[in-house]
PAVOFI-581302 format. One record per residue: residue number from 1; x, y, z of N, C-alpha, C in turn. Coordinates in Angstrom, 3 decimals. Layout:
REM PAVOFI-581302
+-----+----------+----------+----------+----------+----------+----------+----------+----------+----------+
! pos !      nxx !      nyy !      nzz !     caxx !     cayy !     cazz !      cxx !      cyy !      czz !
+-----+----------+----------+----------+----------+----------+----------+----------+----------+----------+
! NUM !        X !        Y !        Z !        X !        Y !        Z !        X !        Y !        Z !
...
+-----+----------+----------+----------+----------+----------+----------+----------+----------+----------+
END
This chain:
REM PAVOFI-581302
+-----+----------+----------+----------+----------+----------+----------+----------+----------+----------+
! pos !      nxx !      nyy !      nzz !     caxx !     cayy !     cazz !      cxx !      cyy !      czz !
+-----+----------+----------+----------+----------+----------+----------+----------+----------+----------+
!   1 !   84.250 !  102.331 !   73.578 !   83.503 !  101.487 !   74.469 !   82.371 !  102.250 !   75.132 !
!   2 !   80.958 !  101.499 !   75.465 !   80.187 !  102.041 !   76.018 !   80.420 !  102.435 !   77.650 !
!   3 !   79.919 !  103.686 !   78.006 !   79.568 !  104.207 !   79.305 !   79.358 !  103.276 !   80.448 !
!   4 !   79.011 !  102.912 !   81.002 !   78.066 !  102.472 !   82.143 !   77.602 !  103.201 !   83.394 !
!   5 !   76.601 !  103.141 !   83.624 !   76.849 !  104.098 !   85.478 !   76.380 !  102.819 !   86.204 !
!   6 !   76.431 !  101.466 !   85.782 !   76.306 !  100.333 !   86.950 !   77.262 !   99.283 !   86.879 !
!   7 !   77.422 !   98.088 !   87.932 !   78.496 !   97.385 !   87.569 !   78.027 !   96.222 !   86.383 !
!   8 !   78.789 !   95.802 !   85.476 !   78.733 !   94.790 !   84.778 !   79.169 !   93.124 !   85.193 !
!   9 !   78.538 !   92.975 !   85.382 !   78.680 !   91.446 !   86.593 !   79.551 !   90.849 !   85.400 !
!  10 !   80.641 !   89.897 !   85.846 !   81.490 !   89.180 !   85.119 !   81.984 !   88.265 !   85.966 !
!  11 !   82.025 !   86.594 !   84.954 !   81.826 !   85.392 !   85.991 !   83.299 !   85.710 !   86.167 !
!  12 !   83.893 !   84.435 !   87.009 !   85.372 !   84.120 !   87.284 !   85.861 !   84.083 !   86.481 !
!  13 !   85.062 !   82.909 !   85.400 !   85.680 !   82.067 !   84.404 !   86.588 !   83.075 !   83.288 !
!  14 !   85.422 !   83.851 !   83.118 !   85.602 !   85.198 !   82.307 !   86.798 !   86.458 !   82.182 !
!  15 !   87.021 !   86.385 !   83.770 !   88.244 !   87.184 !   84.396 !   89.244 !   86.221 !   84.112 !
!  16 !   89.517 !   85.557 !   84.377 !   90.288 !   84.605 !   83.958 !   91.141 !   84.526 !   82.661 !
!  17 !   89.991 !   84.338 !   81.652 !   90.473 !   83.547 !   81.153 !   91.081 !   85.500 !   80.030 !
!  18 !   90.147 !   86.576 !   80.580 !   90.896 !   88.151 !   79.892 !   92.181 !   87.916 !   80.442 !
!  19 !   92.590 !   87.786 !   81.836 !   93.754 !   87.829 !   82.052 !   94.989 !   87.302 !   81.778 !
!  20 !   94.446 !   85.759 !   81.053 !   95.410 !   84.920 !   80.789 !   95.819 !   85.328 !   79.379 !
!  21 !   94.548 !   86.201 !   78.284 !   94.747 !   86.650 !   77.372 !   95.758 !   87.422 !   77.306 !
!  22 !   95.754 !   88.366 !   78.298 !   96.658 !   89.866 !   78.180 !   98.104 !   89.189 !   78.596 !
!  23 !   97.816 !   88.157 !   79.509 !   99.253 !   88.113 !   79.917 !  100.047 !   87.067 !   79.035 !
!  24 !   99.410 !   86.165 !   78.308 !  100.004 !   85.626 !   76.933 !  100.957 !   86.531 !   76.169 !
!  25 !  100.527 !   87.880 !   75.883 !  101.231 !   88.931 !   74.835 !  100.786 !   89.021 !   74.027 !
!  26 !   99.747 !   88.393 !   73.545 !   99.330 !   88.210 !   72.390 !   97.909 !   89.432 !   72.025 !
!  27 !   97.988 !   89.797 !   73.084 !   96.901 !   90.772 !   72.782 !   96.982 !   92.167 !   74.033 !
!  28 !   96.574 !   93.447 !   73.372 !   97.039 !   94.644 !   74.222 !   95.870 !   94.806 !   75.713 !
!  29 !   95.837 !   95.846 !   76.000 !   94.849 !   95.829 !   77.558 !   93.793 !   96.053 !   76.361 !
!  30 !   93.489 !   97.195 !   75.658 !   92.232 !   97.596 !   74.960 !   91.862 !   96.108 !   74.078 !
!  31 !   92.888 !   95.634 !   73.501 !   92.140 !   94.150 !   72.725 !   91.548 !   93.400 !   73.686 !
!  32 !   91.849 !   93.210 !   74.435 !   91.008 !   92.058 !   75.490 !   90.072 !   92.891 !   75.990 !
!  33 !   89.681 !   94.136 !   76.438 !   88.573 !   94.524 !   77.069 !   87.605 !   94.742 !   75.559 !
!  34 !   88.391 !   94.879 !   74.686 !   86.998 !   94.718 !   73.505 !   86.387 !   93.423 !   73.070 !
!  35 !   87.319 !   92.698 !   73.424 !   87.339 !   90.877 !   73.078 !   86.083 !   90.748 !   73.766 !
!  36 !   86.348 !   90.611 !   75.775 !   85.354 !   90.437 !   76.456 !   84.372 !   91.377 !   76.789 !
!  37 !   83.988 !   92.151 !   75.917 !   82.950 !   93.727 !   76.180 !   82.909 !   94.015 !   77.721 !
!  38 !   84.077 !   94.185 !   77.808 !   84.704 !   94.799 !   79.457 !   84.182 !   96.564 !   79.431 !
!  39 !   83.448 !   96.932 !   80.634 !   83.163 !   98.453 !   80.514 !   84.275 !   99.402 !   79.950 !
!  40 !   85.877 !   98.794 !   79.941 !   86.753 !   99.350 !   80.115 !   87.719 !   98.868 !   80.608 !
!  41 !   89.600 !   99.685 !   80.225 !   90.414 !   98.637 !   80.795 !   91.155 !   98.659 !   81.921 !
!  42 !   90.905 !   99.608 !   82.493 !   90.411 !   99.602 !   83.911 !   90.486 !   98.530 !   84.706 !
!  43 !   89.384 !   97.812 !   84.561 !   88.507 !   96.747 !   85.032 !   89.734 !   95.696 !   84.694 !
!  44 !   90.402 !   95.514 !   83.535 !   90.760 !   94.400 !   83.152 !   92.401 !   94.726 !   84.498 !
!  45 !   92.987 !   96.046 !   84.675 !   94.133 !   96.253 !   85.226 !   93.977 !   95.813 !   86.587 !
!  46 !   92.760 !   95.805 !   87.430 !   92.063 !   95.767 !   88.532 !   92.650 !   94.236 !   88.311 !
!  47 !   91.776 !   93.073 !   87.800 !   91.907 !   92.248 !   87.694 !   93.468 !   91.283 !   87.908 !
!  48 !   93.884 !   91.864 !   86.834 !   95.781 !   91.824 !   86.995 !   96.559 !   92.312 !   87.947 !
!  49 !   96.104 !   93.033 !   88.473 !   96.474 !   93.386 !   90.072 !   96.222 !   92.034 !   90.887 !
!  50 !   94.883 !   92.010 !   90.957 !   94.462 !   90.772 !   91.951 !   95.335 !   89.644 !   91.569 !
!  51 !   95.298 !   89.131 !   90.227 !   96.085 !   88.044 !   89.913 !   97.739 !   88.204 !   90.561 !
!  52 !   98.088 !   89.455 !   89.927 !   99.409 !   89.458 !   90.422 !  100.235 !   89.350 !   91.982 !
!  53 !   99.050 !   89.819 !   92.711 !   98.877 !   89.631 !   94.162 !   98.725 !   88.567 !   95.047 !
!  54 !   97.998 !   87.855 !   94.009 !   97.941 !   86.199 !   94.499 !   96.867 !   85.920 !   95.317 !
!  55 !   95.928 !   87.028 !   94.632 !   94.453 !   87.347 !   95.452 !   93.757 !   86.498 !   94.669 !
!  56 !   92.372 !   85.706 !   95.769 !   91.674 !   85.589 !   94.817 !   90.639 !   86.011 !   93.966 !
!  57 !   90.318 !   85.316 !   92.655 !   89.133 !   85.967 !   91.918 !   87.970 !   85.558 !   91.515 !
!  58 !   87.194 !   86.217 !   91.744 !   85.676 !   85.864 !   92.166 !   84.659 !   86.683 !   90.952 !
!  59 !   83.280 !   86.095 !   91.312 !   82.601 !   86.450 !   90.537 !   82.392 !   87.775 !   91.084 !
!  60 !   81.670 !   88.272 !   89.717 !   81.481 !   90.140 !   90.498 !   79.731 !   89.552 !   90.424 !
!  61 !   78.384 !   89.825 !   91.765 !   77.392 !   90.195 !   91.495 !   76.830 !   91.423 !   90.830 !
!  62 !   75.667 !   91.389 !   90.287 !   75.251 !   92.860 !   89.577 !   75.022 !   93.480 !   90.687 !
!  63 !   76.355 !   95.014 !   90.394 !   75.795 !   96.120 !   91.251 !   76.730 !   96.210 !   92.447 !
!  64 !   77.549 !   94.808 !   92.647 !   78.398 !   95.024 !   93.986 !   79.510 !   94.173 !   93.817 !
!  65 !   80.511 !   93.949 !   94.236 !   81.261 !   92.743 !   94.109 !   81.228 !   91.929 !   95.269 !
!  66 !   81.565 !   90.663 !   95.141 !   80.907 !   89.427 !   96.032 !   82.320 !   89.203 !   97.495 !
!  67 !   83.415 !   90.583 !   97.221 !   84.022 !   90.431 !   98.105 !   84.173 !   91.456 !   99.148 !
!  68 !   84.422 !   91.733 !  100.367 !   84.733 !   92.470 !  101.417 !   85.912 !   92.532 !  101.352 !
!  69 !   86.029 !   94.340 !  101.537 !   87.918 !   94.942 !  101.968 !   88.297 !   94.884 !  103.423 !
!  70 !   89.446 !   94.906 !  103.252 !   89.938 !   95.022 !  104.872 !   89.691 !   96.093 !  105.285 !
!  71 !   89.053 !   96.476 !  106.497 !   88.937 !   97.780 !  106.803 !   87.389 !   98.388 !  106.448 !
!  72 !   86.580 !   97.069 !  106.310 !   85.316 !   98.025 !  106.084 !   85.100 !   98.076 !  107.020 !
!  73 !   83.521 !   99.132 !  107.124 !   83.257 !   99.462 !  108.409 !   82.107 !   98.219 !  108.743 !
!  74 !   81.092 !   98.336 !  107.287 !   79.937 !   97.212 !  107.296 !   79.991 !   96.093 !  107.727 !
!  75 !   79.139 !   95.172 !  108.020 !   79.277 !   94.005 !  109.006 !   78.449 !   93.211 !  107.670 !
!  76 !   78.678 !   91.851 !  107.674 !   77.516 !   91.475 !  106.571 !   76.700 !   91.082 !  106.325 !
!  77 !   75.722 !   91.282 !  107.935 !   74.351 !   92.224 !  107.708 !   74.240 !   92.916 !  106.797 !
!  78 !   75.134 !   94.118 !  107.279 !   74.518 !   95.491 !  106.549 !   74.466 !   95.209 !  105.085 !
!  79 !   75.893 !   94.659 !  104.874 !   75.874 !   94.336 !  103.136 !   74.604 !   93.447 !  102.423 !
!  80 !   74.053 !   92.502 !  103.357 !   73.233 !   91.577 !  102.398 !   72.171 !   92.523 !  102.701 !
!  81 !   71.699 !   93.282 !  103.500 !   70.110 !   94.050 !  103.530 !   70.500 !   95.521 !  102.448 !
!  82 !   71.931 !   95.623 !  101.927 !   71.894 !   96.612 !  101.394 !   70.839 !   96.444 !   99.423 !
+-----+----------+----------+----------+----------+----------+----------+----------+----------+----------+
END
């Protein structure tokens, strides 16, 4: 799989529907991140976390993701002028 040094924006729909892949059985972590040209599977475990958590899942924007952690310091000011 290719490198990246930025984020690869990926809709909901998209997360979704890798996750529902992997968790079918029908396909391994590396088959689905090659399926959906995921940077990596990583990204796809991240994902399955959230699902498994009962978090929700959102689109990623290019370059940032469209959600806030608990515990940031930023206000979201800072984030949208970033």
């Amino acid at each position: 799989m290719k490198e990246s040094s930025t984020r690869k924006p990926y809709t909901r729909e998209l997360k979704q529907s890798a996750i529902s892949d992997y968790l079918s059985g029908n396909y391994s972590l590396r088959e689905v991140a090659r399926k959906y040209e995921l940077t990596n599977e990583s990204v796809l475990k991240l994902w399955i976390n959230k699902y498994n958590s009962q978090r929700e899942i959102k689109d990623t924007s290019k370059g940032r993701t469209s959600t806030i952690t608990k515990g940031s310091e930023a206000t979201w000011n800072e984030l949208l002028l970033r």
